[in-house]
MITORLO-171267 format. One record per atom (N, C-alpha, C): x, y, z. Coordinates in steps of 0.2 Angstrom, whole numbers, padded with zeros to 4 digits, always signed. Example, Ala and Ser with C-alpha at 12.3 -4.5 7.8 and 13.67 -1.06 7.14 Angstrom:
% residues 2
+0066-0028+0039+0062-0022+0039+0066-0016+0039+0064-0011+0035+0068-0005+0036+0064+0000+0039
***
This chain:
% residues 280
+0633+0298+0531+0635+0303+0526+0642+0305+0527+0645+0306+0522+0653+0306+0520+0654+0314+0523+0658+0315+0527+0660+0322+0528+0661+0327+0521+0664+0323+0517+0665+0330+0512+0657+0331+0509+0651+0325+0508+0646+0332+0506+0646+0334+0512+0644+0332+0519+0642+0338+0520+0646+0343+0520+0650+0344+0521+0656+0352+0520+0654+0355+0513+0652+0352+0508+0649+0354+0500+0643+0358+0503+0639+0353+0507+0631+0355+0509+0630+0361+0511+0634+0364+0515+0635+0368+0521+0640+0375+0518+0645+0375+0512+0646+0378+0509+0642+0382+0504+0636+0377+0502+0632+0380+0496+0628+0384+0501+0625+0383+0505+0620+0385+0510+0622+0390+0513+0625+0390+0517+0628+0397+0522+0632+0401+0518+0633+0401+0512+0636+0408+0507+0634+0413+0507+0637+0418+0509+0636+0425+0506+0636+0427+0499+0640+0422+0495+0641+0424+0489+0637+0418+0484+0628+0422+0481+0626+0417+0478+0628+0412+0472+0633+0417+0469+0639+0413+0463+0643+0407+0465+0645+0407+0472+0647+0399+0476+0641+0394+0479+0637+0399+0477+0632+0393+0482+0631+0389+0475+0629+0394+0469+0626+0389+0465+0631+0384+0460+0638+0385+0462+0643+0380+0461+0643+0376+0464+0641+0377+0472+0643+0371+0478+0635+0365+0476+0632+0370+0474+0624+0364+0474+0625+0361+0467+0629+0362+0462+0629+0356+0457+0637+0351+0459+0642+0354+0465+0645+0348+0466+0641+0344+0469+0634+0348+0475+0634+0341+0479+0629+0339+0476+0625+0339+0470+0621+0335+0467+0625+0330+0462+0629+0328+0462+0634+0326+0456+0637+0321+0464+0640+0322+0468+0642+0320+0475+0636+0314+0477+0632+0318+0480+0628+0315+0482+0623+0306+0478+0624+0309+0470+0623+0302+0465+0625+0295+0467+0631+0298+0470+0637+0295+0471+0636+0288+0476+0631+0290+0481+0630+0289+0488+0626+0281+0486+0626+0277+0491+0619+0274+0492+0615+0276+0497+0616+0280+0502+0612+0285+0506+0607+0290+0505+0609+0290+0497+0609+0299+0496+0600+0302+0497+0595+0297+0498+0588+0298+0500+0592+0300+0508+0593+0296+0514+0594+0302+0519+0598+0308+0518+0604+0307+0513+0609+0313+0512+0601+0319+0510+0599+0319+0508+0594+0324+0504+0588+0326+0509+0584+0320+0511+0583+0323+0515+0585+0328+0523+0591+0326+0524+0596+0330+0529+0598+0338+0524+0599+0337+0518+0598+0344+0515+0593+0349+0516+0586+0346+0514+0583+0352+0514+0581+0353+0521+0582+0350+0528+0580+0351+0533+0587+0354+0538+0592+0355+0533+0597+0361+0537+0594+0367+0531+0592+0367+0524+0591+0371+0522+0586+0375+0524+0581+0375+0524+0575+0377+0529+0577+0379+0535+0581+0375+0539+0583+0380+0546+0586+0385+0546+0592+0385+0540+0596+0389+0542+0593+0397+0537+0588+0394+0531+0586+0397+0527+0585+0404+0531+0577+0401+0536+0573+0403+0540+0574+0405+0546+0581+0404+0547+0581+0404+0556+0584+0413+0556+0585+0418+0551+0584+0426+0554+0577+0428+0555+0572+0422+0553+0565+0427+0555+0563+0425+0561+0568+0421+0566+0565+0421+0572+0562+0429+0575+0556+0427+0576+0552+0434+0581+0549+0438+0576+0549+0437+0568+0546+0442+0564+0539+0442+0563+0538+0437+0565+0528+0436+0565+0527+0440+0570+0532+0443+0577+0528+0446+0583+0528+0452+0581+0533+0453+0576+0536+0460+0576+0530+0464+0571+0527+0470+0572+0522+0475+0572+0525+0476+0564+0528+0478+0562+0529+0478+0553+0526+0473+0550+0524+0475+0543+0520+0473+0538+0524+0470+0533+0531+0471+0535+0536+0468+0529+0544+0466+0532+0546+0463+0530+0554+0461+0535+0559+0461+0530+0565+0463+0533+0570+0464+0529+0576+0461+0530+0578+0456+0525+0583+0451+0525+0590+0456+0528+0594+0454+0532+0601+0457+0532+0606+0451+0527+0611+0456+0524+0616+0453+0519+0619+0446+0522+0620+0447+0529+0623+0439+0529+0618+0432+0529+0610+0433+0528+0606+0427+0527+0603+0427+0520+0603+0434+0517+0599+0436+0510+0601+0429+0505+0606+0425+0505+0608+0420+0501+0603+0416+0502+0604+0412+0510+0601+0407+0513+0593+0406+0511+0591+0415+0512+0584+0413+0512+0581+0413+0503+0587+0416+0498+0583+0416+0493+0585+0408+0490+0589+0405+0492+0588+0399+0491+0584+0394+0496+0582+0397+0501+0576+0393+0503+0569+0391+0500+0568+0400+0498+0564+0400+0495+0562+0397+0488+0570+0397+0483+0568+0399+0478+0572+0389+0475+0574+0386+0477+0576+0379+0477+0570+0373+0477+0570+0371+0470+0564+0367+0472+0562+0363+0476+0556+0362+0477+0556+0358+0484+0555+0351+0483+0556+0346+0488+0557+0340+0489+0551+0337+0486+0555+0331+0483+0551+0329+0480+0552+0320+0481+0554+0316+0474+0558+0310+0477+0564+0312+0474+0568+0306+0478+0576+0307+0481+0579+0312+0471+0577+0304+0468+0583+0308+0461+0578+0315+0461+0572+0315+0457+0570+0320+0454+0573+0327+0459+0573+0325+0466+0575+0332+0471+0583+0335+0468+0587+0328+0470+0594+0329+0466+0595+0333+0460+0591+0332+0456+0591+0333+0449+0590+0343+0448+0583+0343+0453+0581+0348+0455+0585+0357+0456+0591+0351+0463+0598+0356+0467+0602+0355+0461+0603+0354+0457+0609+0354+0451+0606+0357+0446+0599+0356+0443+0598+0362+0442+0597+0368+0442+0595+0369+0449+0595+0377+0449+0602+0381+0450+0606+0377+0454+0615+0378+0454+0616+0381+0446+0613+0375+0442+0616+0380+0434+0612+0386+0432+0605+0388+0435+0600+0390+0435+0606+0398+0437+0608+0398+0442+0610+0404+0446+0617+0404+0442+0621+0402+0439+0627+0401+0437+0625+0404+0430+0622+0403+0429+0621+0406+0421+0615+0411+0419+0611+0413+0426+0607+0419+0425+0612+0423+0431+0615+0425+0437+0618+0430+0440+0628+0430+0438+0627+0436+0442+0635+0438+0439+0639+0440+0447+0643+0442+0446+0649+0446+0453+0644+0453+0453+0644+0458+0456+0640+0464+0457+0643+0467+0453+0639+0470+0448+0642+0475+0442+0642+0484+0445+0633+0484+0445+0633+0492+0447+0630+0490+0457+0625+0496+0456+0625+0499+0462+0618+0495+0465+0619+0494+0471+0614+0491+0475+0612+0493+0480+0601+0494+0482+0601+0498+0485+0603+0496+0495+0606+0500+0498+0608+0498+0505+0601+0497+0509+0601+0496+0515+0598+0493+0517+0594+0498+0522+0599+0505+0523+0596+0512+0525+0591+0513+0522+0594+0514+0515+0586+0518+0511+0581+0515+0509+0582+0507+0510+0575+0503+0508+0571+0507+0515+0573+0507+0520+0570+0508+0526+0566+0515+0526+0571+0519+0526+0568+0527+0523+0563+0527+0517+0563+0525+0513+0557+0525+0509+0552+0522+0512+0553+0516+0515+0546+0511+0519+0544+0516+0523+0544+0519+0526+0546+0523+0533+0542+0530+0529+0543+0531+0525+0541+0536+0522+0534+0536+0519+0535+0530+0516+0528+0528+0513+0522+0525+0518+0524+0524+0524+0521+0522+0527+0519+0526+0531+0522+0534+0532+0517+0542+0534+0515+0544+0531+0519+0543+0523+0512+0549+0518+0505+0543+0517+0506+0537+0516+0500+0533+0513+0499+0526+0518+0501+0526+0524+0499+0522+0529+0503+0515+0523+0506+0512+0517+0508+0510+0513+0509+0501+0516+0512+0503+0519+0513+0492+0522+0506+0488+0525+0505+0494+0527+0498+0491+0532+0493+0489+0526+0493+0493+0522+0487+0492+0517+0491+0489+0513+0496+0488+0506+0498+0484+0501+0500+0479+0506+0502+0477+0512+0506+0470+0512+0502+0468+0519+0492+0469+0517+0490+0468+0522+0489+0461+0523+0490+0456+0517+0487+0448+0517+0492+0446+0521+0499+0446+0518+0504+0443+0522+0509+0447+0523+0514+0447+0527+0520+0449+0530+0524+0449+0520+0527+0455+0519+0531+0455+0514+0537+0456+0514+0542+0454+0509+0551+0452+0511+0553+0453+0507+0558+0459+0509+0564+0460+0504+0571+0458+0504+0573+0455+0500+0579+0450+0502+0585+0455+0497+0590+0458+0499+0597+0462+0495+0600+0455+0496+0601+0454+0488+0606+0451+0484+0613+0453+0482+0619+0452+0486+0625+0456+0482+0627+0453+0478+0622+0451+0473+0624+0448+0467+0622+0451+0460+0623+0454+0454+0620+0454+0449+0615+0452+0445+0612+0453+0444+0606+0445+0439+0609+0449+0432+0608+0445+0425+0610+0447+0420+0605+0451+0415+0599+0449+0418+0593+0452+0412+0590+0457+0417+0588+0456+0424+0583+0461+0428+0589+0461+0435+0587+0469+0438+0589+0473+0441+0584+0473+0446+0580+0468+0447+0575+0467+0453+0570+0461+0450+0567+0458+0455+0560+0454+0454+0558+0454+0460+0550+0455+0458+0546+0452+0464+0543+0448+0463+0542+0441+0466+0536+0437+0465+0533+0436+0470+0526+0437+0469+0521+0436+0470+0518+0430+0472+0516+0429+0476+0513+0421+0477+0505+0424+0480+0502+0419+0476+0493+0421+0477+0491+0415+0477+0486+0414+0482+0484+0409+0485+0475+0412+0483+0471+0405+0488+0463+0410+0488+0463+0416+0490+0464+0418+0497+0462+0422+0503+0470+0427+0504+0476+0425+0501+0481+0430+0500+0486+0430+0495+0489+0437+0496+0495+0439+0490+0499+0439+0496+0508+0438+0495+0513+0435+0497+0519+0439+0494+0522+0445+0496+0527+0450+0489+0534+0446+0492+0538+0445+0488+0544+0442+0488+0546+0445+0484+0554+0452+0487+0556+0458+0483+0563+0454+0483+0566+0452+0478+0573+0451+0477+0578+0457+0475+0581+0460+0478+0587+0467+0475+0593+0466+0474+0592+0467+0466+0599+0464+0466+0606+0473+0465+0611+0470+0464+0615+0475+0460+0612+0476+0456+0612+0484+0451+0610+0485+0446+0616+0481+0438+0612+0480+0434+0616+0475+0429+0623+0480+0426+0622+0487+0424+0626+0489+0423+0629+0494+0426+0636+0497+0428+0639+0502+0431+0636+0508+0430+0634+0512+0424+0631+0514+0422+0625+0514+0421+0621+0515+0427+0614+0510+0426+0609+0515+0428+0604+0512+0428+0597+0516+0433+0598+0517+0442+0594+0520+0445+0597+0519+0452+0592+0515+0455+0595+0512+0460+0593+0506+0462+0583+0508+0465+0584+0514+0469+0579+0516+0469+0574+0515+0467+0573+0518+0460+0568+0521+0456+0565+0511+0456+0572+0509+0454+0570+0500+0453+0565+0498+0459+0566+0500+0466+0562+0498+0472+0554+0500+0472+0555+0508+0470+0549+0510+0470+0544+0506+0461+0548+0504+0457+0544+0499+0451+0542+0495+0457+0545+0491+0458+0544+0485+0461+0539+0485+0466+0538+0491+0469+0533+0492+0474+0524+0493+0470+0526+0495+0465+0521+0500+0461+0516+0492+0459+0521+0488+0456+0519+0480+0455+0515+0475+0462+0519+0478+0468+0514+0474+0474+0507+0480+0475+0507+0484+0473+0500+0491+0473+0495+0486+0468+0497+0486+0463+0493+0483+0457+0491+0475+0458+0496+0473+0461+0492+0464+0465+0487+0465+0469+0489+0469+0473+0484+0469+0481+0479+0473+0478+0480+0478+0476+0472+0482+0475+0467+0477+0470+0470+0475+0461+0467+0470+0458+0467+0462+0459+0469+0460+0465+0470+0453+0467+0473+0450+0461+0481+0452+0461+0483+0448+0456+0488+0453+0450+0490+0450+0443+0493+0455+0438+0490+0452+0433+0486+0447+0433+0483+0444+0427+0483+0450+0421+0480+0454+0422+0479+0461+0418+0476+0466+0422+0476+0472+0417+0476+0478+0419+0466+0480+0418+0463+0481+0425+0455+0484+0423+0453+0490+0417+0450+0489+0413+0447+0495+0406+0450+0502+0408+0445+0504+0416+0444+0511+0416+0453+0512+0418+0458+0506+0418+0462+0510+0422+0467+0511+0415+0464+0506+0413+0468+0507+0405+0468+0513+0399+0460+0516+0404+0457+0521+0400+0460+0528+0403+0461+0528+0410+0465+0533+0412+0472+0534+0412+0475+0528+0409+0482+0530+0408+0483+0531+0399+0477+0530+0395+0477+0531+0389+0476+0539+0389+0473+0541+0393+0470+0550+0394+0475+0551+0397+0479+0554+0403+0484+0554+0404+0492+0556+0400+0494+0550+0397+0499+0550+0397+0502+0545+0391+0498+0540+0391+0501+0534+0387+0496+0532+0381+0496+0535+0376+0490+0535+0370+0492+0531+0369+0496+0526+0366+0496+0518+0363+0497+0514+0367+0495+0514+0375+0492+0508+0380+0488+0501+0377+0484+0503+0374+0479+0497+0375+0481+0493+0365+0485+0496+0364+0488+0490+0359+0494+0486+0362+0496+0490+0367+0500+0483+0371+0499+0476+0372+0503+0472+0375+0502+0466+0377+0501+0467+0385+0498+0462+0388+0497+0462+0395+0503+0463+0398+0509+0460+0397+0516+0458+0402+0517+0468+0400+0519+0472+0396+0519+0478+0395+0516+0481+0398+0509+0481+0397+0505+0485+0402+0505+0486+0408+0507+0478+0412+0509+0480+0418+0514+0483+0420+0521+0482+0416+0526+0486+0418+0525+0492+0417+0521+0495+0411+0521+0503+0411+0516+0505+0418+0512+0502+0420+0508+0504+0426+0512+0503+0432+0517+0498+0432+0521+0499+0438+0527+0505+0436+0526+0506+0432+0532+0512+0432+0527+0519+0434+0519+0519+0431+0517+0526+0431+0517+0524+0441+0514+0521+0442+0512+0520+0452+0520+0522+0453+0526+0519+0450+0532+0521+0453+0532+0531+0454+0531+0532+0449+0530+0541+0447+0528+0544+0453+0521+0541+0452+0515+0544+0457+0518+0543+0465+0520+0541+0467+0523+0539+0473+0530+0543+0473+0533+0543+0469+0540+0548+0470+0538+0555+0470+0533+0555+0468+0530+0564+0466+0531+0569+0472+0535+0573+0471+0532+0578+0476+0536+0576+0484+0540+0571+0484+0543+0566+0491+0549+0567+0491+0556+0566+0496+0562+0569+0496+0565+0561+0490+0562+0557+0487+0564+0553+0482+0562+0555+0476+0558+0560+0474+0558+0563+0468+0565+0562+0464+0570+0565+0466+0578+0566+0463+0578+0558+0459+0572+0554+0464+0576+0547+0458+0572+0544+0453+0566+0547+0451+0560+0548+0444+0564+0546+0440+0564+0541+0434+0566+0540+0429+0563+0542+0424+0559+0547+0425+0553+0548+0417+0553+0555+0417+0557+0560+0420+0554+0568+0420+0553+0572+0412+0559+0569+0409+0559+0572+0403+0554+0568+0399+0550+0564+0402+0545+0565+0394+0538+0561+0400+0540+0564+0406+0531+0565+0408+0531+0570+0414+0527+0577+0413+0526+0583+0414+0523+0583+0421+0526+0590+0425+0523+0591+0431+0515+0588+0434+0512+0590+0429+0505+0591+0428+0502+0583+0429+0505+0579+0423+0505+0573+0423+0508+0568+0430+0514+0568+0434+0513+0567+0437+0509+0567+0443+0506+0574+0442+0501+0577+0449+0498+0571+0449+0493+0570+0443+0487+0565+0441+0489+0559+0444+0496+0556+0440+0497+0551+0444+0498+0547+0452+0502+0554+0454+0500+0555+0459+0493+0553+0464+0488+0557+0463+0481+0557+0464+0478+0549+0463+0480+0546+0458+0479+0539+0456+0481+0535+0459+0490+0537+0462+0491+0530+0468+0487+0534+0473+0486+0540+0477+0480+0541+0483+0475+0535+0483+0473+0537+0476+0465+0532+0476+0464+0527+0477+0470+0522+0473+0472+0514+0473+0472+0514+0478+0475+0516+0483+0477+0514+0490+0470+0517+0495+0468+0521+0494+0463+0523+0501+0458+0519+0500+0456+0517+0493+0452+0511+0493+0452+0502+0496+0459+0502+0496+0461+0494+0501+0460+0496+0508
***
């Protein structure tokens, strides 16, 4: 293996900054073509990528929390562990790291607005977990991960993906900066994205929304619900569980919906995430 990939390999991967990684993964896939090695070049890639990915969760499976929190200096590592197709054959693999390189080059940006720090994800966990027992129950199948991105993404101010198997759901919370200076607070985006892992675990999944729950968010609050589209539905239900969960809590201040869903209405919703939850 030629010193300069690796120093290419090693810079895409151990970055702080996802904007170099995903430059560094289309030199060294354009590099590595290059090689007549390059089947062991690649494989030696994804087996630093994977150690180095993975090696902050040493001791987190012993560890008593229901969810683990990436710190800023591996949050890179591991969202490209995760998120970097996996091995396959040599070209098709190559092919794969160069395209996700333009993948992140042309979906994230430098941090535009405000991202949530790594105190208050915790204080909310922390919070949510004495009013509603909340990680035990939503992130009973698997160990869930929140990974802060100091990066922008261009269209969303967060993702969670899900990964559902037979026997479990898996939440994978990406946080990024929020896309604009003037933007929502990163918060309110958390507690979405929470509302989203409530709606997996309780209905094993996001496939769609069940009738009656359709039929109380139609009574409620949302009278043209059910001419939505499914991908809609969800997010408006991940916004009301957001509600319902900030209601009445020292995060209240970060509600995105006060002026057009009423005290009253939140209570209800309120009582609605109780329910979802005391029944898991």
């Amino acid at each position: 293996m030629s010193s300069k990939i690796y120093d290419i390999m090693n810079s895409a991967i151990i970055s702080t900054d996802l904007l170099h990684s995903g430059q560094q993964l289309i030199h060294f896939a354009d590099a590595v073509y290059k090689e007549k090695n390059r089947s062991t070049i690649i494989n030696h890639f994804y087996e630093q990528l994977y150690l180095w990915a993975f090696s902050s969760l040493n001791g987190v499976f012993t560890n008593k929390k229901n969810y683990f929190i990436c710190d800023e200096l591996n949050s890179v590592k591991m969202f490209l562990g995760l998120r970097i197709p996996v091995k396959t054959s040599t070209v098709k693999s190559i092919n794969g790291i160069r395209a996700f390189g333009e993948y992140v080059l042309l979906n994230y940006t430098k941090p535009i607005g405000k991202c949530i720090s790594e105190t208050s994800l915790k204080d909310i966990l922390q919070y949510l977990d004495k009013e509603y027992n909340f990680s035990t129950k939503v992130f009973s199948d698997r160990k869930s991960y929140f990974i802060i991105i100091k990066n922008s993404h261009k269209e969303y101010n967060s993702e969670c993906l899900i990964a559902k198997s037979k026997d479990d759901i898996i939440n994978y919370f990406f946080l990024y900066h929020m896309n604009k200076k003037e933007s929502i607070n990163p918060e309110a985006v958390l507690f979405h994205e929470l509302g989203h892992a409530l709606h997996a675990k309780r209905f094993r999944g996001l496939e769609k929304l069940p009738k009656n729950i359709i039929e109380i968010l139609h009574d409620i609050c949302f009278p043209d619900i059910k001419s939505l589209d499914v991908s809609t539905q969800n997010e408006m239900f991940a916004d009301v569980l957001s509600i319902g969960l900030m209601y009445q809590t020292p995060f209240d201040k970060y509600n995105l919906f006060k002026e057009h869903i009423n005290r009253t209405q939140q209570k209800m919703l309120k009582m609605l995430v109780k329910e979802l939850i005391d029944t898991l």
